[in-house]
N, CA, C and O atoms as a printed pandas DataFrame, in Angstrom:
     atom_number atom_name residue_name chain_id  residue_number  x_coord  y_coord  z_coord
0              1         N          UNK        A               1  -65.213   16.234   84.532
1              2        CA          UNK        A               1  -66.001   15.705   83.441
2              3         C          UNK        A               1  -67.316   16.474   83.306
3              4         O          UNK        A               1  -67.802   16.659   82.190
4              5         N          UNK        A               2  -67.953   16.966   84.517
5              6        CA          UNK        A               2  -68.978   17.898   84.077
6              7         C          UNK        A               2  -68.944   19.047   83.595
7              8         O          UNK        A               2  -69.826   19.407   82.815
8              9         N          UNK        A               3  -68.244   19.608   83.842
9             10        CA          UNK        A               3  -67.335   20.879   83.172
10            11         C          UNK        A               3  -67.651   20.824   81.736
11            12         O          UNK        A               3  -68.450   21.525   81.115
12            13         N          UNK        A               4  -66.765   19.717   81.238
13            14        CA          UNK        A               4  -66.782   19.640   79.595
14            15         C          UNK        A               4  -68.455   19.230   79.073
15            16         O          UNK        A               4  -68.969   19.493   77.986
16            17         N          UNK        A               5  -69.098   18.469   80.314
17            18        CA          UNK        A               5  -70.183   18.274   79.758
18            19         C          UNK        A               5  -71.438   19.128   79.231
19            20         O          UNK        A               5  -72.106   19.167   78.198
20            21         N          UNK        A               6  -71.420   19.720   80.337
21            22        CA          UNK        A               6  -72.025   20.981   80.328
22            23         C          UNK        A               6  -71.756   21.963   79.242
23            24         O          UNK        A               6  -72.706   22.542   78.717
24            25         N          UNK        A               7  -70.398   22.217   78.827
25            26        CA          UNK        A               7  -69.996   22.878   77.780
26            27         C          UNK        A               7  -70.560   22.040   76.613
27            28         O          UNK        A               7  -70.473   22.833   75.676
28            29         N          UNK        A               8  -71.035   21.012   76.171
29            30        CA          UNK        A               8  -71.358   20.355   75.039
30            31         C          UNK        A               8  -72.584   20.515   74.863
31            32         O          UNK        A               8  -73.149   20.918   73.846
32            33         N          UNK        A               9  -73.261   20.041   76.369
33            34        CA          UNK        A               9  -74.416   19.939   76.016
34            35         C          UNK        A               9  -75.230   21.102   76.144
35            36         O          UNK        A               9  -76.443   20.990   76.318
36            37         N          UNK        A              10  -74.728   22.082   76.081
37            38        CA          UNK        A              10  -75.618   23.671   75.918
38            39         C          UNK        A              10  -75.254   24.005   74.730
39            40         O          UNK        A              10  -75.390   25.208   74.508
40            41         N          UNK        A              11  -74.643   23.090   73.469
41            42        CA          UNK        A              11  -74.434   23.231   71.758
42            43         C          UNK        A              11  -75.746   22.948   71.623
43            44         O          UNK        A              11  -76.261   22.068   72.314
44            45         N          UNK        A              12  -76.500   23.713   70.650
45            46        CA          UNK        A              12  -77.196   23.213   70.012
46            47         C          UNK        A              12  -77.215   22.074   69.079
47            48         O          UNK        A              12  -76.514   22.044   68.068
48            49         N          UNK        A              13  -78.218   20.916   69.514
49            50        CA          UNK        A              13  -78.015   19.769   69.232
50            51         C          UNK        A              13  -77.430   18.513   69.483
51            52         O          UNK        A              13  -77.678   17.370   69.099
52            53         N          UNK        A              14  -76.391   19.137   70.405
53            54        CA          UNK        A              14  -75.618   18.315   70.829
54            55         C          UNK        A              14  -76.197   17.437   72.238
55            56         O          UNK        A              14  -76.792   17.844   73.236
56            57         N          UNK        A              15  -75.729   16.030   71.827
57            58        CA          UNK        A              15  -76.503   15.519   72.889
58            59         C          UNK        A              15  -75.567   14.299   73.930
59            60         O          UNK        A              15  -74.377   14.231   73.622
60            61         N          UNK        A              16  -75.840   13.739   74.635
61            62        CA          UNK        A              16  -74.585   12.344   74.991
62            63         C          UNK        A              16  -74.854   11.429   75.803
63            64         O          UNK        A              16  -75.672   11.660   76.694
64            65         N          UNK        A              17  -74.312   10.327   75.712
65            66        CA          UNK        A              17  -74.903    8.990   75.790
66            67         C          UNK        A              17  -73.527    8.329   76.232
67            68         O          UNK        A              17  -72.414    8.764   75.936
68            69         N          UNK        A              18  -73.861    6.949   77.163
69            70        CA          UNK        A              18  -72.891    6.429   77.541
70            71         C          UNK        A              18  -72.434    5.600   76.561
71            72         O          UNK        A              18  -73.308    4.955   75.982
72            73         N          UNK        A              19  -70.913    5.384   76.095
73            74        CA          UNK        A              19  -71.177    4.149   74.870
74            75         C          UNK        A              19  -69.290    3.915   75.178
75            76         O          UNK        A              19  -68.355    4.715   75.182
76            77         N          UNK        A              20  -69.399    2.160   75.446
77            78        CA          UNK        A              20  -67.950    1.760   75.370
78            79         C          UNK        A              20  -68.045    2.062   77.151
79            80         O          UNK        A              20  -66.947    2.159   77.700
80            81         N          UNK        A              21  -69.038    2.180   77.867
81            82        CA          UNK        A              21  -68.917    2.752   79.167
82            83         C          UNK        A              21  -67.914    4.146   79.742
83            84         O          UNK        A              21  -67.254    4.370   80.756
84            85         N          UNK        A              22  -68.192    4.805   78.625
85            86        CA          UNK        A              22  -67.209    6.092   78.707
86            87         C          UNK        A              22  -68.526    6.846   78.054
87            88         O          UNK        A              22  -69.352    6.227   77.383
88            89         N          UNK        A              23  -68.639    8.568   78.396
89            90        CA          UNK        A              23  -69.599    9.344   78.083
90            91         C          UNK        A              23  -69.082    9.865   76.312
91            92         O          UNK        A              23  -67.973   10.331   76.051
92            93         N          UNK        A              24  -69.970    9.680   75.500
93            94        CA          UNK        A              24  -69.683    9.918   74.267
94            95         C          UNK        A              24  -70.671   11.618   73.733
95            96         O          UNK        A              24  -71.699   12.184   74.105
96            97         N          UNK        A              25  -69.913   11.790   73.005
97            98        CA          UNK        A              25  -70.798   13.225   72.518
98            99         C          UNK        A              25  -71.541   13.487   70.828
99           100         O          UNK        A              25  -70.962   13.897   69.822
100          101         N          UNK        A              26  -72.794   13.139   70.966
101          102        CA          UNK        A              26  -73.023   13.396   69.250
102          103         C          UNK        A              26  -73.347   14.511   69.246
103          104         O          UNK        A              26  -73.277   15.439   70.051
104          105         N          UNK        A              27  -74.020   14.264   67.474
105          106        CA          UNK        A              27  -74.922   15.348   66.637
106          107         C          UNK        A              27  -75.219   14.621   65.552
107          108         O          UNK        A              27  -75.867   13.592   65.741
108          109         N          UNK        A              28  -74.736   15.054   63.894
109          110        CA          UNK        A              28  -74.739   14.129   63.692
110          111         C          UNK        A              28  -74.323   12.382   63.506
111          112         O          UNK        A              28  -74.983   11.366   63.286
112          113         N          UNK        A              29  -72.972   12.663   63.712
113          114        CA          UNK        A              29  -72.415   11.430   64.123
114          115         C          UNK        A              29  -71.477   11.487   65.481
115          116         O          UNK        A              29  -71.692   12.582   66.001
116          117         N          UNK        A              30  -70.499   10.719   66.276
117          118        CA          UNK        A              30  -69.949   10.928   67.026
118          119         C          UNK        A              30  -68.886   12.422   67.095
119          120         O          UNK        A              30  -67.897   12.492   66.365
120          121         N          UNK        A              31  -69.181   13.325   67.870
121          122        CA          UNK        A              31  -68.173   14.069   68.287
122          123         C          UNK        A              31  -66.728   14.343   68.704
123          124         O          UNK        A              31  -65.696   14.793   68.205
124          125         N          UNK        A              32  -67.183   13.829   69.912
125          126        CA          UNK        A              32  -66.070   13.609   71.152
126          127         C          UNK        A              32  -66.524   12.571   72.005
127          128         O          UNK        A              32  -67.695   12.194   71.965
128          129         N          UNK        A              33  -65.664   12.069   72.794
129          130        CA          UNK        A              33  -65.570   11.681   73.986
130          131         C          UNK        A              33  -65.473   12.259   75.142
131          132         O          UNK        A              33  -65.476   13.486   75.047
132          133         N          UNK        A              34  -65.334   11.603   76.855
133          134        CA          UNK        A              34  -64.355   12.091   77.963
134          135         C          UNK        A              34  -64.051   10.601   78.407
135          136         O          UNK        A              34  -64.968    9.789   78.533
136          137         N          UNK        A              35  -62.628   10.252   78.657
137          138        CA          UNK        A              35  -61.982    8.885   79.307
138          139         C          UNK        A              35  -61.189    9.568   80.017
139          140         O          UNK        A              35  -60.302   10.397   79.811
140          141         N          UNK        A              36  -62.048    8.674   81.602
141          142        CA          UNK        A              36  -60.549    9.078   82.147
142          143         C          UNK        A              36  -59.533    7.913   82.189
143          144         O          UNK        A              36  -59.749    6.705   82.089
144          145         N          UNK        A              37  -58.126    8.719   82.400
145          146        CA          UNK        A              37  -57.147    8.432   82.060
146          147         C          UNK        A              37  -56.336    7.193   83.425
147          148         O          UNK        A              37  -56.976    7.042   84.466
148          149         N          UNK        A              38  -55.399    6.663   83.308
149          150        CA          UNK        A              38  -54.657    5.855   84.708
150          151         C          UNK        A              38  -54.487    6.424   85.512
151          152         O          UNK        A              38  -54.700    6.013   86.653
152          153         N          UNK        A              39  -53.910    7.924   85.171
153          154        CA          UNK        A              39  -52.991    8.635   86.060
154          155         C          UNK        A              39  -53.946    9.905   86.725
155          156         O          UNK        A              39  -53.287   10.850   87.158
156          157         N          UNK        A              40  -55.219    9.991   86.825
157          158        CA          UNK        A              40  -56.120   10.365   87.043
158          159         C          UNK        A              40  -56.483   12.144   86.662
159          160         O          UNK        A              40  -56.960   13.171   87.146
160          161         N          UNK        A              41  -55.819   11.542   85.365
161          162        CA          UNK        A              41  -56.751   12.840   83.898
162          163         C          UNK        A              41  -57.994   12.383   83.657
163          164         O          UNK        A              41  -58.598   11.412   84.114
164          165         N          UNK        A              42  -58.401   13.502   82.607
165          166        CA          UNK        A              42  -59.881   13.472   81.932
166          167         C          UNK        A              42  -59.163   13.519   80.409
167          168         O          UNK        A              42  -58.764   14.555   79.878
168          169         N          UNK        A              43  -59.106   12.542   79.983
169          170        CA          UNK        A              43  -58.696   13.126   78.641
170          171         C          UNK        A              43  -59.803   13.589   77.455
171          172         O          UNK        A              43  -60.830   12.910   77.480
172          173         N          UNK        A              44  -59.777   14.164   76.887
173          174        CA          UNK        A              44  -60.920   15.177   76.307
174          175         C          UNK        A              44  -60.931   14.677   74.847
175          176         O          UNK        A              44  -60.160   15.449   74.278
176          177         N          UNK        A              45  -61.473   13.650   73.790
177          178        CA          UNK        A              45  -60.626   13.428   72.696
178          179         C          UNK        A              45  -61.736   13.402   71.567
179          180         O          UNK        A              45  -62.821   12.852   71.760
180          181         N          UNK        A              46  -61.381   14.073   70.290
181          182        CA          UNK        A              46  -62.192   14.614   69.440
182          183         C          UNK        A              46  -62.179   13.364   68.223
183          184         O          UNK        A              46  -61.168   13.204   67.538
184          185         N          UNK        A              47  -63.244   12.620   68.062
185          186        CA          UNK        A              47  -63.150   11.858   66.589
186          187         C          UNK        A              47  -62.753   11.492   65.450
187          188         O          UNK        A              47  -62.486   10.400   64.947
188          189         N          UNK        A              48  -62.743   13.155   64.901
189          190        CA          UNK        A              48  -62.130   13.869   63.699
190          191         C          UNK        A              48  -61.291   14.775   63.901
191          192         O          UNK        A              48  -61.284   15.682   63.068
192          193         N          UNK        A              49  -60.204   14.859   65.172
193          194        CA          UNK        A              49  -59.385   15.555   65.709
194          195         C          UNK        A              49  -58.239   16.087   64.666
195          196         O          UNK        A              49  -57.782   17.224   64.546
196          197         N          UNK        A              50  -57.887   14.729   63.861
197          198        CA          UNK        A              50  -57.070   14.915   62.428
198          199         C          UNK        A              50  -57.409   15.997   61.756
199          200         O          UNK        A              50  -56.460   16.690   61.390
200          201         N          UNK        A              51  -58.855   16.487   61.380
201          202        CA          UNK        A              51  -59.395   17.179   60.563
202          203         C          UNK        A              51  -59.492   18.699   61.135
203          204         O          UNK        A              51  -59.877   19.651   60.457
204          205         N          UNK        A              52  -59.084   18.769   62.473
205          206        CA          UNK        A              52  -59.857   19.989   62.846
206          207         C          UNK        A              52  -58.015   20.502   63.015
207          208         O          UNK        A              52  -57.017   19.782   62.981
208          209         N          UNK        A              53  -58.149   22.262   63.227
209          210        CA          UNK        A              53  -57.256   22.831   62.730
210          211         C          UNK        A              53  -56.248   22.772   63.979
211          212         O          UNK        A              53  -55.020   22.738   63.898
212          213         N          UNK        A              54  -56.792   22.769   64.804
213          214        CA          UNK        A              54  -55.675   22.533   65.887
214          215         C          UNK        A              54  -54.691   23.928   65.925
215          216         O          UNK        A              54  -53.481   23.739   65.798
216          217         N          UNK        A              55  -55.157   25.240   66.088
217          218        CA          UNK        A              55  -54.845   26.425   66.192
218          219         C          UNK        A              55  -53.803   26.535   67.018
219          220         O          UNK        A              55  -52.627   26.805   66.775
220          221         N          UNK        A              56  -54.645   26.173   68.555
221          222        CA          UNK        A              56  -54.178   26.375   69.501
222          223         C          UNK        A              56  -52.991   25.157   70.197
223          224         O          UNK        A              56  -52.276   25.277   71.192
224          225         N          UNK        A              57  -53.080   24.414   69.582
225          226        CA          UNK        A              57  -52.295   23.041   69.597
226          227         C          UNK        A              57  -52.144   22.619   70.545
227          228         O          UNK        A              57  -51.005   22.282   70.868
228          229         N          UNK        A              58  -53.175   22.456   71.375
229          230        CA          UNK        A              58  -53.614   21.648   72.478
230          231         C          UNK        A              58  -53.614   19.896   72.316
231          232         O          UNK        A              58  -53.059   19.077   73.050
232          233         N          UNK        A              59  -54.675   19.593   70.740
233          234        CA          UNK        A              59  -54.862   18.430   70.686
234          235         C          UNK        A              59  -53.915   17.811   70.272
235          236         O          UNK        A              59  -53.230   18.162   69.311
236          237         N          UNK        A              60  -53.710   16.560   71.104
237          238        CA          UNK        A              60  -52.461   15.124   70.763
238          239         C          UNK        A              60  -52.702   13.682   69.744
239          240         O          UNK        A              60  -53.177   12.679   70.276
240          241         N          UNK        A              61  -52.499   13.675   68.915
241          242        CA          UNK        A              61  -52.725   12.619   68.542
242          243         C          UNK        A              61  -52.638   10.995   69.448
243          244         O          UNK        A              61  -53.402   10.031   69.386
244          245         N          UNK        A              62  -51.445   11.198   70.220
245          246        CA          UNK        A              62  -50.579    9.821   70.558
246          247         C          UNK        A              62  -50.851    8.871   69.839
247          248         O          UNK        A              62  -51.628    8.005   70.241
248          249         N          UNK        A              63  -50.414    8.827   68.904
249          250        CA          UNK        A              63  -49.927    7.936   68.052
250          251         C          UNK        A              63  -50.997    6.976   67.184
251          252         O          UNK        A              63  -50.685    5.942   66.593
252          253         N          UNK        A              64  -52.385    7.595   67.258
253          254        CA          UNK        A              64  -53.932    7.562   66.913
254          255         C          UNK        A              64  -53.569    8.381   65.062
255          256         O          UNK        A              64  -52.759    9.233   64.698
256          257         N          UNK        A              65  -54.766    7.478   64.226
257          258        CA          UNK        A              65  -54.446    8.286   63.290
258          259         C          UNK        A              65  -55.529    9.464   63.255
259          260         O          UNK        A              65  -54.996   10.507   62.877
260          261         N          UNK        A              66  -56.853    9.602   63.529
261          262        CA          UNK        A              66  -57.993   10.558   63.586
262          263         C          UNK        A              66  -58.079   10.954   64.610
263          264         O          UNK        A              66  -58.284   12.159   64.468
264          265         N          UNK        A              67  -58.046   10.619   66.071
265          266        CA          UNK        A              67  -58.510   10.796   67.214
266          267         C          UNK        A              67  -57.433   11.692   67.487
267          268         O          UNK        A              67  -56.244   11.527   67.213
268          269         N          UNK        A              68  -57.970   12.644   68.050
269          270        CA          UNK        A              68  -56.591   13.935   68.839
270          271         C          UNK        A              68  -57.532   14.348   69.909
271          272         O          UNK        A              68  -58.743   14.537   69.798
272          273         N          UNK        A              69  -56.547   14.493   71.299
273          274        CA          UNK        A              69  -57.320   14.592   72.244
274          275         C          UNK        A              69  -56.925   15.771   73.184
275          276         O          UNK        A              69  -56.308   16.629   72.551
276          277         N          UNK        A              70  -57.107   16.107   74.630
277          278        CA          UNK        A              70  -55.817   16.624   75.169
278          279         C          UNK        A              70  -56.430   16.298   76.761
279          280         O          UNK        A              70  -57.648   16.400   76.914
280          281         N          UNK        A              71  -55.635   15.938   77.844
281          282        CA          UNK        A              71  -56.014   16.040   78.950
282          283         C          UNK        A              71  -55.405   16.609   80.198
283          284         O          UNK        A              71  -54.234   16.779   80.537
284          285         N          UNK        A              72  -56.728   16.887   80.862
285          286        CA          UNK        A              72  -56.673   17.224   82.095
286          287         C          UNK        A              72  -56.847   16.884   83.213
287          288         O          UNK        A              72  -57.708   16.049   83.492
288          289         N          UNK        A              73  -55.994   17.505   84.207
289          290        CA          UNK        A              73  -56.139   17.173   85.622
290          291         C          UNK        A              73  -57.250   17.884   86.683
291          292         O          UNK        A              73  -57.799   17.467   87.702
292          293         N          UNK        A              74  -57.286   18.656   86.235
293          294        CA          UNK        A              74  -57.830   19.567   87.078
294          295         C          UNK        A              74  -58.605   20.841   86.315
295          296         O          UNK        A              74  -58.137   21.735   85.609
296          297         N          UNK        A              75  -60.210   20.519   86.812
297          298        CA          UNK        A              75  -60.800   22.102   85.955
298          299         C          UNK        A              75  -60.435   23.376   86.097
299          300         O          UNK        A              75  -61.185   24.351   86.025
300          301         N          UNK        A              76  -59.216   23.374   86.312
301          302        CA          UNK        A              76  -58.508   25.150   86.438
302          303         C          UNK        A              76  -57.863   25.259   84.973
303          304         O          UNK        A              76  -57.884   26.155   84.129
304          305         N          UNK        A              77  -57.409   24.259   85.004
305          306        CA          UNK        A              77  -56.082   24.243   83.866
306          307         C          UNK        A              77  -57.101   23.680   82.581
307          308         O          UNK        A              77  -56.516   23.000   81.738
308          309         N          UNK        A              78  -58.707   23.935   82.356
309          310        CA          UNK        A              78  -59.334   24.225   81.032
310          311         C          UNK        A              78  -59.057   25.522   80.545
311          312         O          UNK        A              78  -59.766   26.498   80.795
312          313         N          UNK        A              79  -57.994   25.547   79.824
313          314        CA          UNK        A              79  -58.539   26.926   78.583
314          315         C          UNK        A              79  -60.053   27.408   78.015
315          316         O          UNK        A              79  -60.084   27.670   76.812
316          317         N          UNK        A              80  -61.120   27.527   78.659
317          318        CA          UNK        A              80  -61.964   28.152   78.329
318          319         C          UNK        A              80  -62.009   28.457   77.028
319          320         O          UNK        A              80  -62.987   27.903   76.527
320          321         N          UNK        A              81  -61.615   28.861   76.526
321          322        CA          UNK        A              81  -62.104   29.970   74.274
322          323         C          UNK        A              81  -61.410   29.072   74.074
323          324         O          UNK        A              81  -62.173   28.119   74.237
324          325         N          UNK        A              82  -60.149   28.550   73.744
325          326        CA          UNK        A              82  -59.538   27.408   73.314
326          327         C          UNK        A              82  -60.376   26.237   73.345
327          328         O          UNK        A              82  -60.427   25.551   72.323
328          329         N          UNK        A              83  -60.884   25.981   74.120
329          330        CA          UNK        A              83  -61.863   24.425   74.200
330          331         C          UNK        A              83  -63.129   25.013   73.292
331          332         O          UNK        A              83  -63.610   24.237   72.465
332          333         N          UNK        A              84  -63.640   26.238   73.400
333          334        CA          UNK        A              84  -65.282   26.547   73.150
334          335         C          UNK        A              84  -64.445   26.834   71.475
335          336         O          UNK        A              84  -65.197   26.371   70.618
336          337         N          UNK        A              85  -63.586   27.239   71.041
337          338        CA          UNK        A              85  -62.979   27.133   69.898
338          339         C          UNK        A              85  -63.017   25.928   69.213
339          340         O          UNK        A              85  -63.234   25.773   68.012
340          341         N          UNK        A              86  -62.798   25.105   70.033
341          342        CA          UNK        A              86  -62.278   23.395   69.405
342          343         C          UNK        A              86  -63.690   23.021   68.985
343          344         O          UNK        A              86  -63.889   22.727   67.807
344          345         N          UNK        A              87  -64.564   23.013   69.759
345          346        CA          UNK        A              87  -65.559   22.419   70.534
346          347         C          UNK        A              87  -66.661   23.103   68.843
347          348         O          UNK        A              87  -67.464   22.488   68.141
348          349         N          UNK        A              88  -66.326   24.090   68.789
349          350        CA          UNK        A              88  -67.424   24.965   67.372
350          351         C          UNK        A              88  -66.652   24.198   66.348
351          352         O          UNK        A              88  -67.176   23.665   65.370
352          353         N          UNK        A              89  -65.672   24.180   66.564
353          354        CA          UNK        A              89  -64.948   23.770   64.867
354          355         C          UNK        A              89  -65.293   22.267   64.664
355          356         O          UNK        A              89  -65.331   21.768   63.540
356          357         N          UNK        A              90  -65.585   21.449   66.003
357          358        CA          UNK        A              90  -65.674   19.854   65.626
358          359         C          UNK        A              90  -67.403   19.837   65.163
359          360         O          UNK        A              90  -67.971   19.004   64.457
360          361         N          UNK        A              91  -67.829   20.736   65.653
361          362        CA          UNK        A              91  -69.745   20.853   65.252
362          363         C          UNK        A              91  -69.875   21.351   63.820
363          364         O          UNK        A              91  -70.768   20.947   63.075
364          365         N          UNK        A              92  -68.679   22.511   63.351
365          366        CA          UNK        A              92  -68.830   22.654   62.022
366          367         C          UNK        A              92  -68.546   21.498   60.957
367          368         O          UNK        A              92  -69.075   21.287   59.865
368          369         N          UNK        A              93  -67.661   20.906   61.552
369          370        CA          UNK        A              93  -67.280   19.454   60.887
370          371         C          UNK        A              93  -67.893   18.565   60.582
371          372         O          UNK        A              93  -67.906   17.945   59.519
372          373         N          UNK        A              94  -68.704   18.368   61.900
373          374        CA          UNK        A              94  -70.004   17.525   61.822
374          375         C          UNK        A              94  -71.611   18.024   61.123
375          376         O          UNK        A              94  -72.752   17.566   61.061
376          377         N          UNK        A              95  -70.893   19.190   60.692
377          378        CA          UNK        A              95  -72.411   19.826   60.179
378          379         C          UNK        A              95  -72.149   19.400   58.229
379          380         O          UNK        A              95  -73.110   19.359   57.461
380          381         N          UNK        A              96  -70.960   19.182   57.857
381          382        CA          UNK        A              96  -70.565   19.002   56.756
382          383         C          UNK        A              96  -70.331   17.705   56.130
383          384         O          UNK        A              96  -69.832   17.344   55.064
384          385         N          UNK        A              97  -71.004   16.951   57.431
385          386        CA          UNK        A              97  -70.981   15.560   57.022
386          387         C          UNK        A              97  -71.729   14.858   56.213
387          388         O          UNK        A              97  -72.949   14.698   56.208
388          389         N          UNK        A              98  -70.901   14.445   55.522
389          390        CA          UNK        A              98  -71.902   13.726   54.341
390          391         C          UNK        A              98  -72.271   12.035   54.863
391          392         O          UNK        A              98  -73.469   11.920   55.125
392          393         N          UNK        A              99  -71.836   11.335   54.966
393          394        CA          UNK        A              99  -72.204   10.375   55.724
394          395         C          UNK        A              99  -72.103    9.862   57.155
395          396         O          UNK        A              99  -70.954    9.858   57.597
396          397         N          UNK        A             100  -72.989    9.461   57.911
397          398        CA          UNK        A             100  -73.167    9.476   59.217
398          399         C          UNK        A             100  -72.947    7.680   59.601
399          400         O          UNK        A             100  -73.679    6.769   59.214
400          401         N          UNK        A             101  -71.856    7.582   60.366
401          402        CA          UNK        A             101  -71.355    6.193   60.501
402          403         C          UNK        A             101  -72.444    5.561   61.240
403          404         O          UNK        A             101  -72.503    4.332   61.185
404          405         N          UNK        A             102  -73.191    6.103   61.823
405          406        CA          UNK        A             102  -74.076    5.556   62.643
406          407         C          UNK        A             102  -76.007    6.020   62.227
407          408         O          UNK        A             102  -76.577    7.111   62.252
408          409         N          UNK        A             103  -76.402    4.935   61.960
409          410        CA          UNK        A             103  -77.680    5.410   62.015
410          411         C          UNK        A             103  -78.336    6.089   63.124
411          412         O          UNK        A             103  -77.743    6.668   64.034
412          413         N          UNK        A             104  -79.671    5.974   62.983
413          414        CA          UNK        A             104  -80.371    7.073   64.628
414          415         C          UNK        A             104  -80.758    5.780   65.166
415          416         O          UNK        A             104  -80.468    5.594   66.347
416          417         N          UNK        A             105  -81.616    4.436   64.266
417          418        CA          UNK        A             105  -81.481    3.560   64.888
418          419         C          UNK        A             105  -80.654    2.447   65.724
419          420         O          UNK        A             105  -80.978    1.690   66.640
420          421         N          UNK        A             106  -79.528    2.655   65.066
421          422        CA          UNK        A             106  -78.371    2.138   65.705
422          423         C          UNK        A             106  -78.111    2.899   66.881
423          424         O          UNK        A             106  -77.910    2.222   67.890
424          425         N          UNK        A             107  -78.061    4.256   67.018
425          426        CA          UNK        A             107  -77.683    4.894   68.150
426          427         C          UNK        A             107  -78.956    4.609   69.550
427          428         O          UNK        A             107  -78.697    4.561   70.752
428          429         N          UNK        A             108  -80.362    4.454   68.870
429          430        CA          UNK        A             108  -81.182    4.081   70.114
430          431         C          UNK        A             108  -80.876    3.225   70.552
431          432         O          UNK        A             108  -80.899    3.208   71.782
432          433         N          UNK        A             109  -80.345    1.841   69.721
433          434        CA          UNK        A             109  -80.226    0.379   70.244
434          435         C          UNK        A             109  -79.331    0.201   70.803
435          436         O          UNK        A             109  -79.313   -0.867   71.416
436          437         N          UNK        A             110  -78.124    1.089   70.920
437          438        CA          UNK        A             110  -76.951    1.366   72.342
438          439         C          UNK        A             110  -77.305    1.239   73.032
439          440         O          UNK        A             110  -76.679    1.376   74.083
């Protein structure tokens, strides 16, 4: 989980907060997540996962209609450019947002 964190939070702007007791990732509105999983993954899962191009076709829906995620066991088996790929395209997404589900005040009062 620090792995991915670290990778987020050296985005410009990008910042993260505990919410739902799972580590959440903004900017302007929610990003991503990290949950771990039963079977003792990290599952990695993107907001607007629907929207993003999914090149590399890593991300899973399971059976979610927006949320696409993908997880891991172990920080070996991160694709590196594949994730830092995903990871730019969900910030461009969020840079094109026209409305932000969450205010800034709402997000302090978390």
């Amino acid at each position: 989980m620090l792995y991915i964190s670290h990778l987020l939070l050296d985005q410009p702007g990008v910042y993260g907060k505990i919410t739902y007791k799972i580590p959440f990732f903004y900017r302007k509105s929610w990003l991503c997540y990290l949950n771990p999983t039963r079977d003792g993954g990290i599952e990695f899962a993107f907001i607007r996962g629907h929207e993003l191009s999914n090149d590399s076709g890593l991300l899973i829906s399971r059976g979610r209609k927006q949320v696409m995620g993908i997880t891991f066991y172990d920080v070996r088996e991160i694709p590196y450019d594949s994730i830092a790929e995903i990871i730019h395209e969900a910030i461009l997404l969020d840079e094109q947002a026209t409305k932000n589900p969450k205010s800034a005040s709402d997000r302090s009062a978390s």
